[in-house]
N, C-alpha and C positions, 0 to 999 in steps of 0.2 A: 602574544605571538610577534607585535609588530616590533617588541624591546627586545627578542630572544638576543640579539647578535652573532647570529650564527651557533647559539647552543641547542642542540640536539635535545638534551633534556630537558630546558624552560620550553622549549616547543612540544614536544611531547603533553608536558603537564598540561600545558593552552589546549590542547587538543582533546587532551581527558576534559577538561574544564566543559569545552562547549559539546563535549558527547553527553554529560550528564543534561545540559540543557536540552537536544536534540532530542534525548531519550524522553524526559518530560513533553516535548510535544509531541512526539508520536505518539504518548499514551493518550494524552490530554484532547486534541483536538479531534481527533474522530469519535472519541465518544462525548467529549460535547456538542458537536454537530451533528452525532446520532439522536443524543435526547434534546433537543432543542427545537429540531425542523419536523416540521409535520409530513406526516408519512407521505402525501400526494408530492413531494417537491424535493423528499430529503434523498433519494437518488444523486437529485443534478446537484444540489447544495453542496452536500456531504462528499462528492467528487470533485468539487473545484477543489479541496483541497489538494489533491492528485497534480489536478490540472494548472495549481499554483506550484509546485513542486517540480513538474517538465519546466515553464514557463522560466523557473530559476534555473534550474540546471542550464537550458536553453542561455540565459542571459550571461552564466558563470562561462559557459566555454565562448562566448563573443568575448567579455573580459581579458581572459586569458590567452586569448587568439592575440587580440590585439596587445597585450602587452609582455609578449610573448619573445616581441623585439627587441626589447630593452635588457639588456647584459649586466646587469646590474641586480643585486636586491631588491629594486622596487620594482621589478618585474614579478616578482612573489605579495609584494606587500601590498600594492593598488588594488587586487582583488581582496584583500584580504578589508583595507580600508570602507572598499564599497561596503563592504556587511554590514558593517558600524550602523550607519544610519537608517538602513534600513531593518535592522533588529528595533533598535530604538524607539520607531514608528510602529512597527506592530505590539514591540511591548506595551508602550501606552496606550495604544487605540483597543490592548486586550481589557483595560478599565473599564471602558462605553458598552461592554455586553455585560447583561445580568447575565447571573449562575444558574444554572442547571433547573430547572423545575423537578424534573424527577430526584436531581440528587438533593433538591431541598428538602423532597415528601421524602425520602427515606431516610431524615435525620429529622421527621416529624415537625418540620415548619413552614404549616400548610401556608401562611398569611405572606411569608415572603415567594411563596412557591406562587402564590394568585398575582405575586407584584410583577415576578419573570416571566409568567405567562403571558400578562398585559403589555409587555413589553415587545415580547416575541410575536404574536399574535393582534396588536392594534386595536386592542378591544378593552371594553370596561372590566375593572378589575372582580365585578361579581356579574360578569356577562354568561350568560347559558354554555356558550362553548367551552368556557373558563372552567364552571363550574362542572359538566360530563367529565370534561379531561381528569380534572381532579380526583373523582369521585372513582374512574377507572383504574386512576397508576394505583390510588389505595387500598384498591376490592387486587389488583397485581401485588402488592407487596404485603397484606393480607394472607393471602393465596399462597405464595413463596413458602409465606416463614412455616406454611402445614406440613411441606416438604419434606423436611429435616431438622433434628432437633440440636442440630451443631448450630451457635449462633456466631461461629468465626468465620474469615474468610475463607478456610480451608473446606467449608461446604460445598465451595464450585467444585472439588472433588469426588463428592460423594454424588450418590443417586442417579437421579435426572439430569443434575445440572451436569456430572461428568461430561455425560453425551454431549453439551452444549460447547462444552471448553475444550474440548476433543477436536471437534469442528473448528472451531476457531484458530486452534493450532494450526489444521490441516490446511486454512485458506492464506495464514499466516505465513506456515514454511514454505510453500510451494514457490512463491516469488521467488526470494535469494539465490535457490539450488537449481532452481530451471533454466540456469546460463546465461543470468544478467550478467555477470562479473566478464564471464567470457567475452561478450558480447560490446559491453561497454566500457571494460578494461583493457583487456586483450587481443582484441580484435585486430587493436591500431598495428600488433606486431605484422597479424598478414593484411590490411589492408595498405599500410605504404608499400608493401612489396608489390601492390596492385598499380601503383603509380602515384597515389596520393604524399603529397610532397613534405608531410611532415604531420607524426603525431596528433598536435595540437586541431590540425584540419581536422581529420579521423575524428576527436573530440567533437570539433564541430559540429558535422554530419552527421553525428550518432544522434548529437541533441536536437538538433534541426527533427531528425524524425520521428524523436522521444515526446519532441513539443508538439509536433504537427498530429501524434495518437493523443495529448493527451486534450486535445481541442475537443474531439470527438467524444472522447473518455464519458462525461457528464451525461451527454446524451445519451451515447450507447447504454449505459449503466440502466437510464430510464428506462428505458421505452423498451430492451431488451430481457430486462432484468438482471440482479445479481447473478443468479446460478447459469442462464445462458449467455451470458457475458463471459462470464471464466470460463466454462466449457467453452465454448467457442475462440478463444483466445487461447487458450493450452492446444488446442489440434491445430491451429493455423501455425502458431509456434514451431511444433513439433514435425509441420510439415517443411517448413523451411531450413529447418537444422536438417533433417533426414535428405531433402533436396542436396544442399550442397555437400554434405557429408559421401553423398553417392554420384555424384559430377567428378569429386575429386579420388576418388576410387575409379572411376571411371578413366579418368583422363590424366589424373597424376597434377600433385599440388603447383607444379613451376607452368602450366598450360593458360595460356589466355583465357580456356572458356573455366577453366575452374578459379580466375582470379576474377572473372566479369561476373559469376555466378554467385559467390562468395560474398564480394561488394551487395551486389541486389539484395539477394535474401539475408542478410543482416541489417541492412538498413530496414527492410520487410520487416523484420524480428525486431527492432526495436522499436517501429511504429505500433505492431500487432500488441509488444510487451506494454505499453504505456495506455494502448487506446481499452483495455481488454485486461489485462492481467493486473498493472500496476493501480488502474481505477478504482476496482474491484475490491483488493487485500484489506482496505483501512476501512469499510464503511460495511462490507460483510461480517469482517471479524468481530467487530464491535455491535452489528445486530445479533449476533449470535448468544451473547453473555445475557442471564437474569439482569434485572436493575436491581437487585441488590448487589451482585458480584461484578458490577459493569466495570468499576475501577480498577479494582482488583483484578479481575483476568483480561481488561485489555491491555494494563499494563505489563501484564505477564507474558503476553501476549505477546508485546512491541518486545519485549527484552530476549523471548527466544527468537524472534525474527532478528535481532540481531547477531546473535551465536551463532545461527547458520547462513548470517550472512561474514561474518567473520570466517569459518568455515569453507564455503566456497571461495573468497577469496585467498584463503590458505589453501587451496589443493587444486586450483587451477592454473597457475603457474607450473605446479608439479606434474600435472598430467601432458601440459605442451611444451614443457624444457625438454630437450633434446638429449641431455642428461638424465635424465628421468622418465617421465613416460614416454617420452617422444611420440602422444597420439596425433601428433598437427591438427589438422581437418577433419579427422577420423574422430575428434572429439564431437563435432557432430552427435555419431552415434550413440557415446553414452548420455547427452543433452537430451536426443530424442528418445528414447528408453526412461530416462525420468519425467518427462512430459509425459507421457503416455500412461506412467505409474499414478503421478500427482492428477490427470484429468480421470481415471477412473476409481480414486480413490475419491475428488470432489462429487463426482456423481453420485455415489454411493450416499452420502453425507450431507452435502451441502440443498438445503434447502430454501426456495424461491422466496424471500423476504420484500419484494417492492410493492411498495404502495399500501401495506399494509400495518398498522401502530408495532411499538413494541410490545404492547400489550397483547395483541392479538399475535404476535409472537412466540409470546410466550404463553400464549392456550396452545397452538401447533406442535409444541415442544410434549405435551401433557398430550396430545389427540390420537399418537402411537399412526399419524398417516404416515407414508413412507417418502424421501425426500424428492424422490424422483416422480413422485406423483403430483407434486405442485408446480405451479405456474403462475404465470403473472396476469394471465386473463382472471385462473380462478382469486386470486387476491384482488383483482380491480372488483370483483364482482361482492367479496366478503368486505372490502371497505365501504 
């Protein structure tokens, strides 16, 4: 990127380049911090990734703020710079974590699976804790393979497991299409019209509140659990959008109180999105898949989250160009009509995973309870 010289298509390529890497970590990290952390901690664990994700976004638009002044190419390039080093450092430092424990038992080598375990856990490599854990994921992958008698990936398709990759999609798409794009892209068109004196602030602002939910994000995840975490994050959402959506019907889009109104509950919406919504999507999705099919459909997983996130950002420009839909603010209402769709489509579906292995996961999956019937007390009590 930083050699394109002004060529559209060597930037372009750079851009594929680092999407293929991007794509690789979104499969990769939440499910190895799924199977990695023990169920009493893998909540806050498993959402700092989230919360490392505001924290960047957060520091990219200070970056870009500030060099925002500069009239020149390296007004694009210094942000671009910063990444360098820090890619670099986390590539490396991904050497210093052993692999997967469970994805060692399911490529049958238990002996390096006792060395990760000891590793994660600070314990002798043939200590009691060591050896239950073991003795579980393989009575779990055992158990699986009675399932179905397809032995390819394409089994998360079939049967039981369907239900589970089902789910997964559903906690998967609802992020993209529930008016991040709006919100974080588009926004800035009516918030300078509010007064804010350029773009890049708009940028700012949004991330300031993207960072400040996703501080909370870890906790909330805990202590609330997955499923009423999202639930609770899709109504607050969808109250906010319907808020200003009906201020500006009320009082008409050019009116102070529907540009004071508009500013608030979008900055709301993007705290609610990050503390609640965006915590949730990588660390759900990823409890949801078998461990045998854990690769395989959470990478599946990341990749339709990105199609509809491609998506949304292709048809939200068209719904507020003026040329086109010309919905301005009234886009609100279609926002909150899909929140509303995606929070009782999660209910329906999405069942209570905190604090509980993935193994015992995936007994729940097999126990025919219904998802709306679990909870995080009953899970603290089954662990």
């Amino acid at each position: 990127m930083l050699g394109s010289s002004g060529s559209l298509l060597v930037y372009i390529v750079c851009k594929c380049i680092g999407a293929v890497g991007i794509g690789h970590l979104q499969s990769a990290a939440p499910t190895f911090g799924v199977e990695c952390c023990p169920p009493r901690r893998r909540g806050v664990l498993v959402t700092l990734y989230s919360a490392g994700s505001g924290l960047g976004s957060f520091v990219v638009a200070l970056v870009c703020f500030g060099t925002s002044k500069i009239h020149n190419d390296w007004s694009w390039k210094l942000p671009v710079i910063c990444q360098i080093p820090i890619a670099a450092i986390y590539g490396c430092g991904i050497f210093f974590f052993p692999e997967s424990p469970r994805w060692l038992l399911t490529k049958g080598r238990e002996e390096e699976a006792r060395q990760s375990f000891s590793r994660l856990y600070d314990r002798p490599i043939d200590s009691p804790e060591i050896t239950a854990d073991i003795l579980q994921i393989t009575e779990a992958i055992e158990r699986e393979s009675t399932l179905t008698s397809n032995t390819s990936w394409l089994e998360m398709f079939h049967g039981l497991f369907l239900r589970r990759t089902l789910t997964a999609f559903a906690i998967i798409v609802g992020s993209p299409i529930c008016g991040t794009f709006f919100v974080f892209t588009y926004a800035a068109v009516f918030l300078t019209e509010v007064g804010v004196s350029t773009p890049v602030t708009v940028v700012v602002i949004l991330n300031t509140c993207c960072f400040a939910g996703s501080i909370i994000g870890p906790f909330v995840v805990e202590y609330l659990g997955r499923r009423r975490t999202m639930l609770t994050g899709y109504a607050m959402a969808a109250v906010c959008m319907l808020i200003f959506a009906v201020v500006s019907s009320a009082t008409g889009e050019t009116s102070q109180a529907t540009k004071a109104t508009v500013t608030a509950f979008i900055c709301i919406w993007a705290f609610v999105f990050s503390g609640f919504i965006a915590s949730t999507m990588w660390i759900a999705s990823a409890e949801m898949h078998s461990l045998r099919h854990r690769t395989y459909a959470q990478a599946l997983s990341a990749a339709l989250s990105n199609v509809f996130t491609f998506a949304a950002n292709f048809w939200t420009p068209y719904m507020i160009n003026p040329e086109y839909g010309d919905m301005g603010l009234n886009v609100g209402y279609f926002y909150f009509g899909l929140e509303v769709i995606i929070f009782v489509v999660l209910f329906l579906v999405v069942p209570e995973t905190g604090r509980i292995s993935l193994e015992q996961i995936d007994a729940y999956f097999t126990s025919g309870v219904k998802p709306w019937k679990t909870s995080l007390a009953k899970n603290k009590k089954l662990s």
